[in-house]
N, C-alpha and C positions, 0 to 999 in steps of 0.2 A: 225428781223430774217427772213430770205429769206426762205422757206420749197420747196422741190421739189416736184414734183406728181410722183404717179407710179400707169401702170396701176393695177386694182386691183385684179385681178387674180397672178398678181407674186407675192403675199404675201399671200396665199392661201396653204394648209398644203395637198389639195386633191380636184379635182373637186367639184366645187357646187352640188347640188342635191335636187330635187323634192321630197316631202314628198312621204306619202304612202295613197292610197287610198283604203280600204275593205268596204265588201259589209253588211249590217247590221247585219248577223246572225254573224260575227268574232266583234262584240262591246257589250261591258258591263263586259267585263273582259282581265286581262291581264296589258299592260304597258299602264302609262299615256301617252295622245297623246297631243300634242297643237295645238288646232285649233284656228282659225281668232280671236274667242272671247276671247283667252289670251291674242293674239295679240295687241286686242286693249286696254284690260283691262290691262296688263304688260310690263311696259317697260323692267323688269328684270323675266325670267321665275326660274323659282327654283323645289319648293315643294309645289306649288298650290293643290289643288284640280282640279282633271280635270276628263271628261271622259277617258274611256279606251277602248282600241285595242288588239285583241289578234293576236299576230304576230308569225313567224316560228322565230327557233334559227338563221338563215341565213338572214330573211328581217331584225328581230331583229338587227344584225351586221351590214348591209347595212343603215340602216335608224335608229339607234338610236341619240342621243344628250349627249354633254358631256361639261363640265366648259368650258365657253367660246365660243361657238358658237354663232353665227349672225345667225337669222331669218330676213328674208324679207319675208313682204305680195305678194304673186307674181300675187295676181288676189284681186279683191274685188269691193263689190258693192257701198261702199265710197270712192270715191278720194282718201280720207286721208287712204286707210289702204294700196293701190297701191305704194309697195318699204318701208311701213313702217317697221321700224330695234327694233327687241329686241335683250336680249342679254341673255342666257343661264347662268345661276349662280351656281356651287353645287348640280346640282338635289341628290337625296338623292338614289331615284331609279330608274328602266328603264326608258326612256323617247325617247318617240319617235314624229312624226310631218304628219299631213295631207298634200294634196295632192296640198293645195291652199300656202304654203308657201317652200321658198325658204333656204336652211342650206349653212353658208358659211363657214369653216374651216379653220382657220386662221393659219400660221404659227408663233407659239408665238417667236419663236428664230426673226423673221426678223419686227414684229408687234406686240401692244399689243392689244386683241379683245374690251377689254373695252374702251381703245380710240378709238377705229374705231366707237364703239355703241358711242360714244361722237361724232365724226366726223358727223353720220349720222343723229345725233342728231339738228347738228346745222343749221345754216341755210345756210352757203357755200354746207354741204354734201345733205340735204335736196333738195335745188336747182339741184345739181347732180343728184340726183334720180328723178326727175321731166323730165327733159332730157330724161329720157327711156319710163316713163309713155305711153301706150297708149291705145285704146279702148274705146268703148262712152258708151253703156250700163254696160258695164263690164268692169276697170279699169286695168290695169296688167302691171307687167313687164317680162322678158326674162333672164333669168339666163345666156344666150348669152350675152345679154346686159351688164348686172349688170357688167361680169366679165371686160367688155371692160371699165369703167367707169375708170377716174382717181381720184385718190384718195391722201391727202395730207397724206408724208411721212416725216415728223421732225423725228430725230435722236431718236432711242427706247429711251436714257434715259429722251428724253420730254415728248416721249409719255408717260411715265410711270408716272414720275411728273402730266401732266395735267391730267389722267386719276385718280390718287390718289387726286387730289385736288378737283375734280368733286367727285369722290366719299362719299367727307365727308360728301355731301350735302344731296344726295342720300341714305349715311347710317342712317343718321338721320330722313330726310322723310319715311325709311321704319320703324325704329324702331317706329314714332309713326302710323303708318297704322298697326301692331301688336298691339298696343297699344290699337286703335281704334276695332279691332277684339274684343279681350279682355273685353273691356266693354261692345259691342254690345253682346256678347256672353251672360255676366254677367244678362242683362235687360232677353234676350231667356230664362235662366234657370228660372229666377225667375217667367216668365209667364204661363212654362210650369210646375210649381211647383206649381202653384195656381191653375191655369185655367186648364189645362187639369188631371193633377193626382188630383186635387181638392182639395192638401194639404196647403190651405190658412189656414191665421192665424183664428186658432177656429171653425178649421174642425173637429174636436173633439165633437163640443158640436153642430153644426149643422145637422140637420133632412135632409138626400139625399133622394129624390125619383126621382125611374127613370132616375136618372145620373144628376137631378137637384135639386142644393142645396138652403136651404130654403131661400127668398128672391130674389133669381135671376129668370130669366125668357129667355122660346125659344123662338125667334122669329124668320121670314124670314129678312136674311139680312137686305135688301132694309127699315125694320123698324131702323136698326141700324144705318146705312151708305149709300148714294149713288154713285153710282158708277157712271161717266160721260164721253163720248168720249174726247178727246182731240182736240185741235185747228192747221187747213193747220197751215204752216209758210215755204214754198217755199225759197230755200237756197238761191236764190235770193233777195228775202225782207225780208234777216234779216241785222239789222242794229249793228254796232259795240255796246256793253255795256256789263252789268257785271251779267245780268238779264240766270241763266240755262233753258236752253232747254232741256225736258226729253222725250227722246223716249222710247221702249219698254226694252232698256236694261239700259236704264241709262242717263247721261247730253251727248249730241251731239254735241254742240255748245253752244255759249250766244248770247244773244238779249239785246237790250234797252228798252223793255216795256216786262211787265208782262201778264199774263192772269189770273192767282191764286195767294190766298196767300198763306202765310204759316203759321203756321206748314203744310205741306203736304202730300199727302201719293198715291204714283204713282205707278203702273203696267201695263207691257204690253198687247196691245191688238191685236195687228198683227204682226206676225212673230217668234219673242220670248216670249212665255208665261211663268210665274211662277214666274218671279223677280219681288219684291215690295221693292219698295226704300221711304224713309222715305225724307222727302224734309225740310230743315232748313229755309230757303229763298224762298221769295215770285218768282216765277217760272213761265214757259210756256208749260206749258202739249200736245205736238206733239197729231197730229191725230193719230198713230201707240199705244198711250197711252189713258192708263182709269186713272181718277183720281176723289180722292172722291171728289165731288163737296159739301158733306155735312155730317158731322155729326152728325146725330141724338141722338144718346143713348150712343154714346162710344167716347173716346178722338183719335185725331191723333198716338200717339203710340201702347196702346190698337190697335187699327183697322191693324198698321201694322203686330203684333205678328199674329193676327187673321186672315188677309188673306194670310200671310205667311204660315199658320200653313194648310188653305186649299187647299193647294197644286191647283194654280189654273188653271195649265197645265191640268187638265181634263176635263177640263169645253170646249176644244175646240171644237168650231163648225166652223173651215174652212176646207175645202177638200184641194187641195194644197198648201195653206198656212195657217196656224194654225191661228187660229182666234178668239179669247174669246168671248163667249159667256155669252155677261152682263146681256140678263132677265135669264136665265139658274142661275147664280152665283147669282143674286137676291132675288131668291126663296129657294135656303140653309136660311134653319135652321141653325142659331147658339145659344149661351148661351151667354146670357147677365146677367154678375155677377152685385151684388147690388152695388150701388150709393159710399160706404163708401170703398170697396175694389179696385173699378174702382180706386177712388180717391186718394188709397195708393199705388197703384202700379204706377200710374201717378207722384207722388210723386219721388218716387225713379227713373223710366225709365226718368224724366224727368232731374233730377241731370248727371244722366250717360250721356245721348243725350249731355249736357251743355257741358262737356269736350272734347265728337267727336268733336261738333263744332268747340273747341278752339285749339284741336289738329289740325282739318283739315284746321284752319286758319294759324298755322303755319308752316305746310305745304308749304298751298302758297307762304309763303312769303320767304320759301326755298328754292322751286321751281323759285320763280322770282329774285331771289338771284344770283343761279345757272346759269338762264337763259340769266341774264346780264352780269354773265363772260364767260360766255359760248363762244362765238363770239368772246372773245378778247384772247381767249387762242389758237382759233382754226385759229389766224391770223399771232399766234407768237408775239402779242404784248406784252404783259407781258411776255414772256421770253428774248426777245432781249437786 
């Protein structure tokens, strides 16, 4: 089946439009806003968690987000986020978009938006968006541009078709990423049910002094756990394999060789501080990341509740670029619970962790599922 192009502003419901940009004292209340790091972290934006904007009833109207909008990254300091497309799902309430991404409003009568997010998805529309790319320190595109781009146009009722059959793929990779929430939540309460309200099993009949129950013990960190810079790996020399590479916000890439094992337990150290991600798989800890190089007195999950829990965005000591400061976070004081409660909670966080895994493996393989029909829908082959 032969598909035409059209350029992609004729299928367009209202000119494109640049997010909104406010000055700090208008954030920390109001409408959710989506900034780059949804971007990257969602293909589908919805009812995330996200910071907030406080906007007028008029910019409100100008710049909010509704079922079915296309976002594009229109600037970014990675390649990959330069033209990258999400896709607007149900948000539940306001939603509105910063200054670094691009709203495309689709005309649903002549287009469907979730095939277009399919389109851009693939590696014909991908290639297309490459084409506008430019800029060397700073990666971007031109909503000038974007609109002039051609775009493939099959008949709505294929696009509807391909976009429903991609979808089933997608519905089920999100169902288990709730799924995965859900348990990681499950291990959260239990830790802060033991460990911080102190309501562990035979709290009852244990002696507290001073906020420490009998048997356990304060020390500085650094007795518990060390914390270790991360290793260059120059995007240059990294080599194809299946090996994650964890930067300050999370996996960036994969590599063919390791630098850690696993279990592991990584957070950022320049740029985004405060996320600590729990690592299944032997890994490569980026320099932008701290990762424990060593367990002393606490297990891998323990340690992640634990520095989850201190919030370690305050610990920064960079002046223009926020910068963790690891002898600083060394020297906290924490509560190290006894050997037998360590070792039940391990128990259980560890059963829970066992099904992220095996959820997040199926994932993948829906994801590579998806991704090899992906190309053959968006050629018309399977529909011809």
């Amino acid at each position: 089946m032969s598909w035409t192009d059209v350029e992609f502003e004729s299928i367009y419901a209202s000119p494109s439009r640049n997010g909104v940009y406010k000055t700090k004292e208008f954030h920390g209340r109001g409408s959710r806003i989506v900034n780059m790091g949804e971007m990257f972290g969602y293909n589908f934006i919805s009812n995330q968690d996200m910071k907030r904007v406080e906007l007028s009833d008029r910019e409100l109207e100008s710049n909010s987000l509704e079922d079915g909008d296309l976002l594009f990254g229109r600037r970014s300091l990675v390649e990959a986020g330069a033209g990258k497309c999400s896709l607007v799902v149900e948000p539940a309430d306001s939603l509105t978009f910063e200054s670094s991404i691009i709203r495309v409003r689709i005309n649903k009568e002549a287009a469907n938006p979730r095939f277009l997010y399919y389109y851009f998805l693939s590696p014909q529309g991908r290639g297309r968006i490459r084409s506008i790319v430019s800029g060397t320190n700073v990666k971007g595109i031109r909503g000038s541009d974007l609109k002039r781009l051609h775009v493939a146009s099959p008949p709505k009722c294929a696009q509807d078709a391909i976009a429903t059959t991609l979808a089933a793929y997608d519905d089920l990779i999100e169902n288990n990423r709730r799924r995965m929430v859900l348990l990681e939540e499950s291990a959260r309460l239990l830790y802060s049910e033991w460990f911080i309200r102190l309501r562990f099993p035979g709290h009852e009949h244990t002696c507290i002094t001073d906020g420490v129950p009998e048997g356990w013990e304060r020390v500085p960190l650094e007795n518990a756990l060390v914390l270790q810079r991360g290793f260059d790996l120059p995007t240059q020399d990294r080599q194809e394999g299946s090996v994650p590479i964890y930067g300050s916000t999370g996996i960036l890439g994969y590599h063919d060789k390791a630098k850690a094992s696993a279990p592991g337990v990584v957070t950022g150290r320049s740029g985004t501080l405060g996320e600590v991600q729990y690592v299944a798989d032997d890994y490569w800890p980026l320099n932008t990341a701290l990762w424990v190089k060593e367990f002393k007195r606490v297990t891998p999950l323990f340690a992640l509740f634990l520095l989850r829990e201190m919030d370690l965005k305050q610990y920064n000591g960079g002046a223009s670029v926020p910068t963790l400061d690891r002898k600083s976070v060394h020297k906290v004081e924490i509560t190290v619970p006894s050997n037998m409660l360590l070792s039940s909670f391990d128990e259980f966080a560890a059963d829970i962790f066992a099904q992220i895994k095996n959820l997040n493996a199926q994932n993948e393989k829906l994801r590579a599922a998806r991704d090899l029909l992906l190309p053959r829908l968006m050629s018309g082959e399977l529909l011809a």
